[in-house]
C-alpha positions in Angstrom: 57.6 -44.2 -84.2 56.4 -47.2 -85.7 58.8 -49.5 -88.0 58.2 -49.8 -91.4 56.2 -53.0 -92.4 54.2 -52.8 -88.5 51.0 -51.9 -87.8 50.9 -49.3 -84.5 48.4 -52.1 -83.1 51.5 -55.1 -84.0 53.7 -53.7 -81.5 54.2 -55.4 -78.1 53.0 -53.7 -74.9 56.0 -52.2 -73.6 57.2 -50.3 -76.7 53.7 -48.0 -76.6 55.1 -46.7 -73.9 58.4 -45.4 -75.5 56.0 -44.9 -79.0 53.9 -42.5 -76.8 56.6 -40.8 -75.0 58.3 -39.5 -77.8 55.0 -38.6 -79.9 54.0 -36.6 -76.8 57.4 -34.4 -77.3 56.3 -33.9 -81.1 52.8 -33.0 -80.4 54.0 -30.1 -77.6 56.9 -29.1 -79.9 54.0 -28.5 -83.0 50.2 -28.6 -81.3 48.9 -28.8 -85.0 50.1 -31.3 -86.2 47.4 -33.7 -87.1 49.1 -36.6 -88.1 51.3 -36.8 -84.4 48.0 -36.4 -82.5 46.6 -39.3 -84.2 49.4 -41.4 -83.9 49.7 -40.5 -79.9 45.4 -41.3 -79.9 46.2 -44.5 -81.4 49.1 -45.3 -79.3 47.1 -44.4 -76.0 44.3 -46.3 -77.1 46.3 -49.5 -77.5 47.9 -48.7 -74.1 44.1 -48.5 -72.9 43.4 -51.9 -74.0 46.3 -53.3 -72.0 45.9 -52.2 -69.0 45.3 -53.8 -66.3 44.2 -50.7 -63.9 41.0 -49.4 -64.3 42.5 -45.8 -63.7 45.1 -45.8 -66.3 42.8 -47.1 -68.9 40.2 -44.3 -68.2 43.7 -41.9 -68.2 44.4 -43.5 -71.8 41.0 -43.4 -72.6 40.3 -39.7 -72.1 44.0 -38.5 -73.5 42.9 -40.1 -76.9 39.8 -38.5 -76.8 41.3 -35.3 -76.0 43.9 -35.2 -78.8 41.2 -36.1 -81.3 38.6 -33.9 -80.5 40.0 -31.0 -77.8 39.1 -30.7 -74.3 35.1 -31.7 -73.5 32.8 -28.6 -72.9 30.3 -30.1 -71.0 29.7 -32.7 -68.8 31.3 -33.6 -65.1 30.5 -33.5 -61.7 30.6 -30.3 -60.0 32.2 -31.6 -56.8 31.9 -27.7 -55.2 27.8 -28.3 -54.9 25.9 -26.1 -52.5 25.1 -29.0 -50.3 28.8 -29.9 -50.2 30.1 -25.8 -49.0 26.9 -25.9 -46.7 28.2 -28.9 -45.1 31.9 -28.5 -44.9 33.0 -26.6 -41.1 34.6 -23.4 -41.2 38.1 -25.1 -41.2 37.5 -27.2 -44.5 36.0 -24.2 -45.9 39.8 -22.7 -45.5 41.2 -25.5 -46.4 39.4 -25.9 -49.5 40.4 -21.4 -50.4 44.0 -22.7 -49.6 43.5 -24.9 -52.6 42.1 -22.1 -54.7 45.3 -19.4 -53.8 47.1 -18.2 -57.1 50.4 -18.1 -55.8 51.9 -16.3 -58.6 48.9 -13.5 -57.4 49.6 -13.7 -54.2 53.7 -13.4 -54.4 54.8 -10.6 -51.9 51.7 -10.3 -50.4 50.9 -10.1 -46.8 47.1 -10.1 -45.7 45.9 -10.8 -42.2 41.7 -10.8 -41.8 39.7 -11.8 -38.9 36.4 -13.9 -39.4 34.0 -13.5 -36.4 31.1 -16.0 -37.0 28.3 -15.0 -35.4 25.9 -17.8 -35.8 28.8 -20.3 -34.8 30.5 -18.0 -31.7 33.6 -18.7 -33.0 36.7 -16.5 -34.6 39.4 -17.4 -37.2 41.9 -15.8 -38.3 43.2 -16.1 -42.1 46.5 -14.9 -43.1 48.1 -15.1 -46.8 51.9 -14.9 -46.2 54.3 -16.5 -48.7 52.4 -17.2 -51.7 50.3 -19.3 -48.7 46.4 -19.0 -47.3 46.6 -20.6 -43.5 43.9 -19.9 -41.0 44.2 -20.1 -37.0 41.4 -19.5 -33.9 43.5 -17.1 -32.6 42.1 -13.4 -33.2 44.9 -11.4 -34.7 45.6 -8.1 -32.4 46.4 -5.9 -35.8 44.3 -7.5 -38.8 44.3 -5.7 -41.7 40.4 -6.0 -41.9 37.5 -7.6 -39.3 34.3 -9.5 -40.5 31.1 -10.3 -39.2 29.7 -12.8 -40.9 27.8 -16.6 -40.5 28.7 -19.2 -42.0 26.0 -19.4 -44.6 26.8 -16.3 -45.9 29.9 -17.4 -46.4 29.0 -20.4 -48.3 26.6 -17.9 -50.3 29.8 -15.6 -51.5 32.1 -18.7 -52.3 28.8 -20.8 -54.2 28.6 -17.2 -56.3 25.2 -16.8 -55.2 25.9 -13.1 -54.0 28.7 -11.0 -54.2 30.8 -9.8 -50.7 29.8 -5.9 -51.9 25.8 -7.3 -51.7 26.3 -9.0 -48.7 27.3 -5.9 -46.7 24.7 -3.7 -48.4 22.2 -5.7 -47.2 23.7 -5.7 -43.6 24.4 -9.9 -43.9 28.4 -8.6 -43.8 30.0 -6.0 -41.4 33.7 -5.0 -42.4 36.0 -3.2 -39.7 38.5 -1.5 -41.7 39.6 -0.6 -45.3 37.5 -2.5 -47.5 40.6 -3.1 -50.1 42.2 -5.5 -47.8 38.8 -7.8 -48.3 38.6 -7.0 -52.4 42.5 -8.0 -52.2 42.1 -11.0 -50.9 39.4 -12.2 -52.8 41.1 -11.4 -55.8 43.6 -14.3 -54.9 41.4 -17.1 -55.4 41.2 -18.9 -58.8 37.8 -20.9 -59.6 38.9 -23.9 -61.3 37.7 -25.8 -64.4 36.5 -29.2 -64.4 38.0 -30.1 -67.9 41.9 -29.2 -68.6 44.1 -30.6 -70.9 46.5 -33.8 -69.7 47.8 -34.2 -72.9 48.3 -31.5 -74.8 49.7 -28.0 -74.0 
């Protein structure tokens, strides 16, 4: 905290850094309390102008804005575009649901589904085990559900463009086997924001 008789913007670089780490424990111990948030702003701010790294000023930069007026609600790049899932290969594209796996959803689970693309003649098999999504080119003997797909239609469930239930009404998706085991796994995946707090809880 600052000492009496200083200005927060008197203070030499180094002690913003123990000014800001104990304001953060303040502002997470009482999230409304005004006076703490604008004291951490200030003190991120004043870290901002002294920084030397373009990435920790912007870091600064956006924590003061956040504390002072919330998380932004608009804005940002949506780095998911259509032309981005369109171009990605089959094995990104698992990567990329890896990412998206709740883990705390998927604890206990075990979910083994074959993908047999039929516009790119090959098969993959996708397997959450362990709170983990991994995918291989081996066909499983005993999945718990089979798909016929392409790709694109792929890309058209993840982009949100049509749902897995109207892909298979209209014939673009053949499922071999229960149909929970595809509804199951689906419900694993989290879409994520592009804003989120970094500063406060």
């Amino acid at each position: 905290m600052a000492r009496k008789g200083r200005a927060l913007a008197d203070f030499e670089k180094g002690e913003y850094r123990w000014i800001a780490e104990a304001l953060k424990h303040v502002v997470f111990a009482d999230p409304k309390n005004t006076e703490a948030k604008e004291l951490l702003a200030d003190a991120y701010e004043q870290m901002a102008y002294q920084a030397e790294s373009g990435t920790w000023r912007s870091v600064y930069v956006q924590g003061a804005f956040e504390l002072r007026n919330g998380v932004p609600a608009a804005g940002g790049l949506n780095t998911a575009s259509p032309d981005t899932i369109k171009a990605m290969p089959p094995e990104m594209t698992f990567d990329y649901l890896a990412v998206r796996l709740n883990g705390e959803k998927a604890a206990g689970k075990k979910i083994t589904v074959n993908l047999n693309f039929t516009d790119l003649g090959q098969t993959y098999t996708l397997t959450v085990e362990n709170s983990v999504l991994n995918y291989s080119k081996r066909p499983a003997a005993s999945p718990d559900a089979t798909l016929t797909l392409t790709k694109s239609t792929l890309d058209r469930i993840q982009l949100g463009e049509i749902t897995a239930q109207d892909a298979t009404a209209g014939g673009d998706l053949q499922i071999e086997g229960p149909r929970e085991a595809l509804d199951e796994l689906v419900g694993l995946f989290d879409t994520f924001p592009f804003w989120f707090n970094i500063v406060t809880p």
